[in-house]
DOMAR-885583 format. One record per atom (N, C-alpha, C, CB): residue in one letter; x, y, z. Coordinates in steps of 0.02 Angstrom, whole numbers, plus 50000, padded with zeros to 5 digits. Atoms other than C-alpha are relative to their C-alpha. Glycine has a CB too. Layout:
aXYZ...
***
This chain:
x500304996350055x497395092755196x499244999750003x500244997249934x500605000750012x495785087955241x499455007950008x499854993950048x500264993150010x495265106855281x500105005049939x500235003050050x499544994250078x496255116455133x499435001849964x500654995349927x500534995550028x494715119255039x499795006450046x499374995649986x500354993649979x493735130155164x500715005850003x499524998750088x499254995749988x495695136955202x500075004049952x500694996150003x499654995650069x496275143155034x499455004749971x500274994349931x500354995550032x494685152754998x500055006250062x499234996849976x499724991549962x495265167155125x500615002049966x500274999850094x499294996050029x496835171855036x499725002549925x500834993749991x500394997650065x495645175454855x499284996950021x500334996649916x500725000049987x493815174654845x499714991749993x499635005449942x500375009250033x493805154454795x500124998349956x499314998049984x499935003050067x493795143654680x499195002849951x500094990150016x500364996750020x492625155454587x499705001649919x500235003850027x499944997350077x493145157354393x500105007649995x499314998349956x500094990850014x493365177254434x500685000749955x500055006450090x499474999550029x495145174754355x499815000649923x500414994650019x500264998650077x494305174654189x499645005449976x499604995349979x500414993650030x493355189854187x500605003750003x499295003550044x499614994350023x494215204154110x499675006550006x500204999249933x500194993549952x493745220354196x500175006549933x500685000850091x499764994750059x493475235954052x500395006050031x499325003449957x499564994449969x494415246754188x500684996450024x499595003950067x499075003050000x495995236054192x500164997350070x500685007249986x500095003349948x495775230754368x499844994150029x499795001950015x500245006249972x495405212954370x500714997250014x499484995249950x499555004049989x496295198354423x500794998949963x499654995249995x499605002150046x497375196654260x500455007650007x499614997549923x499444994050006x498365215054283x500444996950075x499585010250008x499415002649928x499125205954465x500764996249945x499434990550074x499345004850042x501005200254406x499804994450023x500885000950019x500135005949967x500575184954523x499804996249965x499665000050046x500315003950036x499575178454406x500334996349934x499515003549988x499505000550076x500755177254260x499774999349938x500424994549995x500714998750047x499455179254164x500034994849944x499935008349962x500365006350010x498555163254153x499604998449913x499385000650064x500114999750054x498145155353993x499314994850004x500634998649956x500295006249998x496905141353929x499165001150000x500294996150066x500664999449993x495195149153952x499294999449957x500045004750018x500425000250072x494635147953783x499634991350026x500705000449904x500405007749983x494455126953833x499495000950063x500644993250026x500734999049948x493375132453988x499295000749967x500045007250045x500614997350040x492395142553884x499694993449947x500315007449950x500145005750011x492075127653765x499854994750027x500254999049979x500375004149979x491675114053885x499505003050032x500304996050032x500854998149982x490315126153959x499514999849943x499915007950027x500454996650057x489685131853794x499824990649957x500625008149935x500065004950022x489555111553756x499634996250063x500614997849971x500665001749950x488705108153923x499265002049998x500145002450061x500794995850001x487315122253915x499764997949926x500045010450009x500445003550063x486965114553741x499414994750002x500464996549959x500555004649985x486145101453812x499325004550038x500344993650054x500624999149963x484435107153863x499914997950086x499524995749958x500195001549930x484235098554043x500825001850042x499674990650007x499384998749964x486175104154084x500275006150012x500444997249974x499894992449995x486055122354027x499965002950067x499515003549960x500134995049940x486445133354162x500234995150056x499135003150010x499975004949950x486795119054296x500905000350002x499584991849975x499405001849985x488675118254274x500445007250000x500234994449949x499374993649985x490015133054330x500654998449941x500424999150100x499584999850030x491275137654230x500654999350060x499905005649956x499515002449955x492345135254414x500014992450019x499925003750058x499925003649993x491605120154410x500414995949962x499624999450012x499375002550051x492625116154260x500385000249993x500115000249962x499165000849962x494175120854317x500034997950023x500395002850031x500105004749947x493895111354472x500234992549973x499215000450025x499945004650004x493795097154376x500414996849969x499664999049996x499495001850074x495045098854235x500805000150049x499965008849914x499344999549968x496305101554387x499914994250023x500195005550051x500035008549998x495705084254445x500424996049966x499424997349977x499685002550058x495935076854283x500865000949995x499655003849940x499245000150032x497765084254244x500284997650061x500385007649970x499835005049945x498235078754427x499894993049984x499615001350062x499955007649978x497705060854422x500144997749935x499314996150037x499665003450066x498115058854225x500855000150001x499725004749930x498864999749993x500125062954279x499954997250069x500625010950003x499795004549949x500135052154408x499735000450072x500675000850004x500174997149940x499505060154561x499304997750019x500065007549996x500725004649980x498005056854658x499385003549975x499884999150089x500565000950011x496365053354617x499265005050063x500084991550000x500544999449915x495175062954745x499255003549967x500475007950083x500454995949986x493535070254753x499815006249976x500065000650044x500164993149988x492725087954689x499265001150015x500205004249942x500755000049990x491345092654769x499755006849946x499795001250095x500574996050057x490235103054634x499525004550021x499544995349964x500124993249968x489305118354665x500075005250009x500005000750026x499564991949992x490385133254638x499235004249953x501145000649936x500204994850049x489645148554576x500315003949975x499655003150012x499264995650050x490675158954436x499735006750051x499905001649872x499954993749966x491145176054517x499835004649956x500625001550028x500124995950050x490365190254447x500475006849992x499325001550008x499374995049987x491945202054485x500524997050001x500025003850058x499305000950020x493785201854465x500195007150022x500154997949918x499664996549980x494795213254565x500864997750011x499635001650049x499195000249978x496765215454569x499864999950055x500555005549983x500204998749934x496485221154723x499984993750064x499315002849989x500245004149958x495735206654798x500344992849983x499245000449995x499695005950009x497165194954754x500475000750047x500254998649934x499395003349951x498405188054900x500264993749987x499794999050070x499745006950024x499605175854846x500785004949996x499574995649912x499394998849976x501285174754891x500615002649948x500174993850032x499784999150066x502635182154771x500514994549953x500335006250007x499795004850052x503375172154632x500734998950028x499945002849918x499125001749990x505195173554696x500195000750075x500565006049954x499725002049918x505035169554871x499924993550033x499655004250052x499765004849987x505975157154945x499654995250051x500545001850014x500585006549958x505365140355058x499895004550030x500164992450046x500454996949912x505455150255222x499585005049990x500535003850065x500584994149988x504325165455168x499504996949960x500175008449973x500765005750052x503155152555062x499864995450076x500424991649898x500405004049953x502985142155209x499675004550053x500444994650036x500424994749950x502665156755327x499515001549988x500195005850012x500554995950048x501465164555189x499324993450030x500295000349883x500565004450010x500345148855189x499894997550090x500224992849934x500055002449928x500575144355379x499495004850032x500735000050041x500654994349981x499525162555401x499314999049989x500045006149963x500505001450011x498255154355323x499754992750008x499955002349950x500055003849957x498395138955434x499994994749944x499485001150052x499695010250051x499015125455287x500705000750020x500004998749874x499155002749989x500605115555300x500205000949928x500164990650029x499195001850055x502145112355179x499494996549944x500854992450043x500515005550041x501055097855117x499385002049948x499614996050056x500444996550012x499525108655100x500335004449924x499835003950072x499934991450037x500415123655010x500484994449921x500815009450074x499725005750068x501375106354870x499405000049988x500414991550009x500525002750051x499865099554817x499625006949975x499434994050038x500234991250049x499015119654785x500634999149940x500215010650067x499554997050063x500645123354678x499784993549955x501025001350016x499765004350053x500555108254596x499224999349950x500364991850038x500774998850033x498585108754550x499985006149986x499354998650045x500174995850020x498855125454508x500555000049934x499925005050052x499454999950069x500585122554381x499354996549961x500944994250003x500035003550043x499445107554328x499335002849958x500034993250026x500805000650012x497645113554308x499975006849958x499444999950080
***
């Protein structure tokens, strides 16, 4: 797993925050079924809007960086491991359906392991994504 970051940002644009913008032509991220249309954003929005309060923090922290980290958190608070986020994202200023690849919801190991093997992760690789993505 030690590559999977640079890996998983070819199949969507990154760990970006573009999943949160809502597109006034109906085309963002959130019209993909894939997505199952993701909830929770309101608490993003609140730990930014309680960072940039501070004067010397305004502006310094991503709203991807706060996903990043809240998928940390719900990983290593249920048991799972403890690791690392490196910090630095920049929020995406677009959201395209379009520009979402991700495998479909009702396909089985062998076309989920194929799916993610195209994008050169393992079995291993493509567990810990689902599971930071159920958890985060």
């Amino acid at each position: 797993m030690a590559n999977m970051q640079d890996r998983r940002t070819s199949c969507v644009q990154g760990c970006d925050a573009s999943v949160m913008i809502i597109s006034s032509t109906g085309d963002d991220e959130n019209a993909n079924d894939y997505t199952l249309k993701l909830e929770g954003f309101q608490t993003i929005l609140d730990a930014k809007a309680a960072v940039d309060s501070d004067p010397q923090c305004r502006y310094k922290v991503s709203c991807a960086d706060i996903i990043a980290l809240a998928t940390r958190e719900s990983v290593s608070q249920s048991g799972g491991p403890n690791y690392t986020v490196e910090l630095g994202r920049y929020d995406g200023r677009k959201s395209m359906d379009r520009s979402v690849r991700l495998p479909h919801p009702g396909d089985n190991l062998d076309n989920l392991n194929a799916f993610f093997s195209t994008l050169g992760l393992s079995q291993t690789d493509m567990i810990a994504l689902s599971g930071g993505h159920t958890l985060g």
